[in-house]
N, C-alpha and C positions, 0 to 999 in steps of 0.2 A: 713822657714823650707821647706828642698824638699815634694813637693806633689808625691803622687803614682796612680794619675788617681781615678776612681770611684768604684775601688772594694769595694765587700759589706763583712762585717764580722760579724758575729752574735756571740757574747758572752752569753755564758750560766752560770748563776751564780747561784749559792743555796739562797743569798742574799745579798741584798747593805745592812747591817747592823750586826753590833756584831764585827768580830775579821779583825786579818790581811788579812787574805785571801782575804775576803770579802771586805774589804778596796784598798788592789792591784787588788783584778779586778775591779773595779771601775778607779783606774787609769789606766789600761792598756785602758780601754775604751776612756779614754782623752789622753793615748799616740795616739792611732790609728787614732783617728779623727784630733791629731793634725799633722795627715801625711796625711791628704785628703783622708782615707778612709769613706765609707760610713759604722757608726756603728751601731746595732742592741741590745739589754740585755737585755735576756729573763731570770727573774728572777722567781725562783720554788717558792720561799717564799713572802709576802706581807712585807718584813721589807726593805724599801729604805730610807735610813738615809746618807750613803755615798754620795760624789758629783761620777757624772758620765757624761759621753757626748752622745748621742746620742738618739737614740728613744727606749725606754721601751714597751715592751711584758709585761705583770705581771699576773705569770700565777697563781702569789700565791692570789690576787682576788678571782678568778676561785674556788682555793681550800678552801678559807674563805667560800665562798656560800655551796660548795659541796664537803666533802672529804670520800663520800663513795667510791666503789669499781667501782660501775658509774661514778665517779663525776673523778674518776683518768684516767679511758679509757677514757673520753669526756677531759679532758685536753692533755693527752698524744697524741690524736686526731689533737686538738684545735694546739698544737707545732708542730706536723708533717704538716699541712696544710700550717702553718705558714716559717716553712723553704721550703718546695717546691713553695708556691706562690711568694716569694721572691730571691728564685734561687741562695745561698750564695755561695762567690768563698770558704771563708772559717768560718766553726764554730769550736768557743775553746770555749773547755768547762773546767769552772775551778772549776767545783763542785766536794765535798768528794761523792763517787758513793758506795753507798753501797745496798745491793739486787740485786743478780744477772742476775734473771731473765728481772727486770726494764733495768741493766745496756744492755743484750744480746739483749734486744726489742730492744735498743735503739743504740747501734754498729751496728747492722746487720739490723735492718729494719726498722728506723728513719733516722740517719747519713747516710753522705755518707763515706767510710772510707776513699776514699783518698782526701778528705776536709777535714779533722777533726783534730782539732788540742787536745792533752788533756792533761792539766795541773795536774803537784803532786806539793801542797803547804808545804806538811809535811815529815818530816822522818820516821813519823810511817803510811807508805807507805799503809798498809792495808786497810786505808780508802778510799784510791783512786784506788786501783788496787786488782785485786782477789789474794787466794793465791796459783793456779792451771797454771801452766806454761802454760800446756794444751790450757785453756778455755782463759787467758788470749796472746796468740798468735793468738787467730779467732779473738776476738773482740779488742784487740790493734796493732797487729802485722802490718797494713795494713794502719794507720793512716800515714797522713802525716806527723805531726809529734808528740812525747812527749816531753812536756817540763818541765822541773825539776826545780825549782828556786834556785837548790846550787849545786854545785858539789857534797856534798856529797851525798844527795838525787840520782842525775844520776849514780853515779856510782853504789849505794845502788841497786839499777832499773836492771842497766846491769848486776852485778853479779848475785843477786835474781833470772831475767827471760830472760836475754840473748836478749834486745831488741835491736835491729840496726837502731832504727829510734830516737834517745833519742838528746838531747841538753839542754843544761842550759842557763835560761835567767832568772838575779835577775829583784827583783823587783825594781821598778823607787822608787824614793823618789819624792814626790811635799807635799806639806804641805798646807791645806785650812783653812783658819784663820774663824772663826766662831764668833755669835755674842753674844755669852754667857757670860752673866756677871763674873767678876772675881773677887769673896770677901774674898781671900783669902791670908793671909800674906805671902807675897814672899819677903822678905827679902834678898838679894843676897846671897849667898853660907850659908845659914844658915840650907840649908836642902839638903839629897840626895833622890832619886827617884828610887820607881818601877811604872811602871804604864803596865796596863794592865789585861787581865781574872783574875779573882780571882781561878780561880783552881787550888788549891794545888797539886791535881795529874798532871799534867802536869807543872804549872809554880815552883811548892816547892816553896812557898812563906813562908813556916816554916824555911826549909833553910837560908833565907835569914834573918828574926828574931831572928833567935839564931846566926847569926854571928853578927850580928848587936848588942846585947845584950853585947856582950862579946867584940866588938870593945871598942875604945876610945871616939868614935864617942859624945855616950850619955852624957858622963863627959865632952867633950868641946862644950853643947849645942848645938851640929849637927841634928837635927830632921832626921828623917824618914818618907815620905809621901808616902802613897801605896795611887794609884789611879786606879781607876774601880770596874768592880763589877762581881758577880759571885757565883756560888753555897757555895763555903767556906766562905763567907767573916764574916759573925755569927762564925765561927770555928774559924776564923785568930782575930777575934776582941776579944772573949772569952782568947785567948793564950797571946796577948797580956798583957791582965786584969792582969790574972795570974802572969804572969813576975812582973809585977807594972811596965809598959813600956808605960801607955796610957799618961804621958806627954811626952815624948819624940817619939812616931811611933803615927802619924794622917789618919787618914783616908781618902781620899776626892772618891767624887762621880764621876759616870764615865762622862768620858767630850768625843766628837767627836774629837774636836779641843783643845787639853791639852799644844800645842806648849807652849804658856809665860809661862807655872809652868816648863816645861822642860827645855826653854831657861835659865831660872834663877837658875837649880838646879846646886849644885856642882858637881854630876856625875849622870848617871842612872847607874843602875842594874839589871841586866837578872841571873836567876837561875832559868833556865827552864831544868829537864829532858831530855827535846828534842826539836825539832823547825823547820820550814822550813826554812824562810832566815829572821829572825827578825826583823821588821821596827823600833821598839821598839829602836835598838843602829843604825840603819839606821840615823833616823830621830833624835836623839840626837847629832850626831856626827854632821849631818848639820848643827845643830842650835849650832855648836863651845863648846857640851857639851861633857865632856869626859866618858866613859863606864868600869864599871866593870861588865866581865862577866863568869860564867861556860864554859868550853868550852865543850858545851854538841853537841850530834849528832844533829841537822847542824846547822850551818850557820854563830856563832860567829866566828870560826877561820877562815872564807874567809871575815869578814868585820875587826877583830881588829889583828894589827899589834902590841905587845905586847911591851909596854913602847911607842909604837911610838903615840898613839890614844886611847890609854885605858890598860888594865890589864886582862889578859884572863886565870882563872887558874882551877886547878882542878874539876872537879865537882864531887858535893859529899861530898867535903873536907869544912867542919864547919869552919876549923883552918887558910885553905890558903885563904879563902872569906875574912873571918876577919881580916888576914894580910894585905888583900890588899886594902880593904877599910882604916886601919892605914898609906897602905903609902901615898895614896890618899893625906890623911890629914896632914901627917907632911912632907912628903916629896915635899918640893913646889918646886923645879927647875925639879922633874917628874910631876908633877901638871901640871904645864904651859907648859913644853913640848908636854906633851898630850891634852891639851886646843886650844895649838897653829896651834896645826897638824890635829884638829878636821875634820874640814869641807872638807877640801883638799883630804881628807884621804877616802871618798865618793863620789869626783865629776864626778868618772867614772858611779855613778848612777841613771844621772841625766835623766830627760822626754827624751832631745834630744839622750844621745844615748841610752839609752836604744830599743828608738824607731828604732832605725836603724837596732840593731838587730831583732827585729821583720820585720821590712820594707822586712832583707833578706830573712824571710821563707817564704812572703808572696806575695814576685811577682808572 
C-alpha cells in the first residue's frame, strides 16, 4: 500500500466503545496508519473496546478521577497541551459536539481551524453542528475540511448552513473476528437478523416485530434474533411476551464481533428512523448476506441497489416490511440474486480505497 511520509493525525473520538461511530472511527484510525501516517486517539471517554491503531491519549481516565468543573478545565488544559507539543498536520474529530460554549473554546482557541477536519456520522445533524448559521460559520466555516459519511447527510449540511468546505467519505468496512465464545444455534438460514442499539426511538425495533408477526416467516420456523443491547430491550422483550412470539424472536447479548451469527443469517434488517451510513448492511452484504431495509434518511439508499443486493422499501410501512421479508422467503431466484451480488455490491468500501480518499484531503 502507497505510504504518505510521517504526517501526524490526531483523531478525536467520544469513545472506542458502544455504536457505529465509534466503531469507524476506530477503523479510520487503522486506515491512516495503514497509509504510513503517524496516528494519534484522543479519546473523551474511558470505554476502549474497539480495535484501533495507533497511540491513545485517554482523557476519559482523567475524567474517572475528577469530573468537577476543575477536573474539566485541567483536561481541556491537559488536550490543548497535548496537540501543541505534538504539532498535528491534522485533527478530525469525530465526536457528537454538543455545548456550545465547550464546542466555541475548542474551534477558536484549541483547534487550529485550517487543520481541522470534523466528522457528521448522523442525519440528525444537530448533534454534531449548531443550529445558528451564524455561530456555526466562525467555528466551522474555516475548517479544512467536513466530512459527511453519505450524501445525504452532505447535502442535508449544504442546504441547512451553505458550507463550501463539505465532502463525503463512507465508512470502510474491515471486520475483527473476536475470541468470544459462540453457544449459540446457527443453523444455516433458519433465522433472519437485527443486530444492533436497542433503541426504539431511533432504530423502531417495534417496527420490525410487528411486520415480522404478520410475515410468513414464523409458520415456516424462520426465527428472529435481535442482537445487542440498550435502554428498550425490557420494552421490546415485555411486547414480545405479549405477542406470544418468545419461541419464534430470540434475543442474544451484545457481541463486539457478531460476524458468524451474521455470516449464517438468511438476511439482516435495518428499520432505523434515521442513520448515518449503516455498517450494520455494510458489513452483511460483505460477509455474502442479503439486507432488507427502510429506506430511511441516510444511508440505505447509497448502499442497496434494490433486487440487485437486498430490498429497500418504504419506511414506516408495517405492510411493505412484511412483503418484503415474504419474498425474501419464497421467492428464491430473487434470494440468490441478491446472495450472489452480496459482497461485490460493497467492494468499492473497502480499507484500501477508502483510504485513498482520505490519503487526498490529507496531503
Amino acid at each position: 500500500m502507497t505510504k504518505t511520509g510521517t504526517k501526524k493525525i490526531c483523531i478525536v473520538v467520544m469513545s472506542l466503545g458502544g455504536g457505529g461511530a465509534e466503531r469507524a472511527s476506530g477503523l479510520l484510525s487503522e486506515v491512516l496508519d495503514d497509509f504510513g501516517f503517524e496516528v494519534h486517539v484522543v479519546s473523551v471517554l474511558d470505554e476502549i473496546e474497539f480495535p484501533y491503531k495507533g497511540k491513545l491519549f485517554n482523557l476519559g481516565k482523567m475524567k474517572a478521577m475528577d469530573d468537577s468543573v476543575f477536573g474539566r478545565l485541567k483536561r481541556l488544559n491537559a488536550f490543548r497541551k497535548y496537540l501543541k507539543s505534538h504539532d498535528f498536520d491534522y485533527v478530525i474529530d469525530t465526536r457528537t459536539r454538543i455545548g456550545l460554549l465547550k464546542e466555541f473554546i475548542l474551534s477558536r482557541l484549541v483547534y487550529n481551524s485550517h487543520k481541522t477536519i470534523y466528522m457528521v456520522h448522523s442525519y440528525n445533524t444537530n448533534k454534531y453542528i449548531t443550529s445558528s448559521r451564524v455561530l456555526n460559520k466562525i467555528m466551522y466555516g474555516n475548517a479544512h475540511k467536513i466530512v459527511a459519511v453519505s450524501e445525504a447527510i452532505a447535502k442535508k449540511l449544504q442546504r441547512s448552513y451553505g458550507f463550501n468546505n463539505l465532502m463525503t467519505i463512507y465508512n470502510p468496512i474491515a471486520l475483527h473476528e473476536s475470541s468470544q465464545s459462540n453457544d449459540f444455534n446457527l443453523n444455516d438460514n433458519d433465522y433472519v437478523l437485527f443486530y444492533g442499539r436497542l433503541n426504539d426511538e431511533i432504530k423502531n425495533i417495534t417496527l420490525l416485530i410487528e411486520a415480522y408477526a404478520k410475515s410468513i416467516l414464523p409458520k415456516l420456523d424462520i426465527k428472529l434474533k435481535i442482537l445487542g443491547e440498550g435502554k428498550d430491550e425490557g420494552k421490546l422483550k415485555t411486547m414480545v411476551q405479549k405477542m406470544s412470539l418468545t419461541s419464534e424472536i430470540e434475543f442474544l447479548p451484545y457481541m463486539s464481533s457478531p460476524y458468524q451469527i451474521v455470516k449464517k443469517a438468511k438476511f439482516s434488517i435495518l428499520t432505523s428512523r434515521y442513520e448515518g451510513f449503516p455498517m450494520v448492511l455494510t458489513e452483511s452484504l460483505h460477509l455474502g448476506t442479503p439486507v432488507i431495509s427502510v429506506d430511511c434518511e441516510s444511508g440505505p439508499k447509497e448502499i442497496i441497489k434494490n433486487e440487485h443486493n437486498g430490498l429497500l422499501v418504504e419506511n414506516y410501512n408495517e405492510k411493505a416490511l412484511t412483503e418484503a421479508m415474504n419474498r425474501m422467503v419464497k421467492d428464491e431466484e430473487l434470494y440468490l440474486n441478491c446472495k450472489a451480488n452480496a459482497t461485490a455490491s460493497v467492494a468499492h468500501l473497502s480499507k484500501k480505497q477508502i483510504g485513498l480518499q482520505w490519503q487526498s484531503i490529507l496531503k
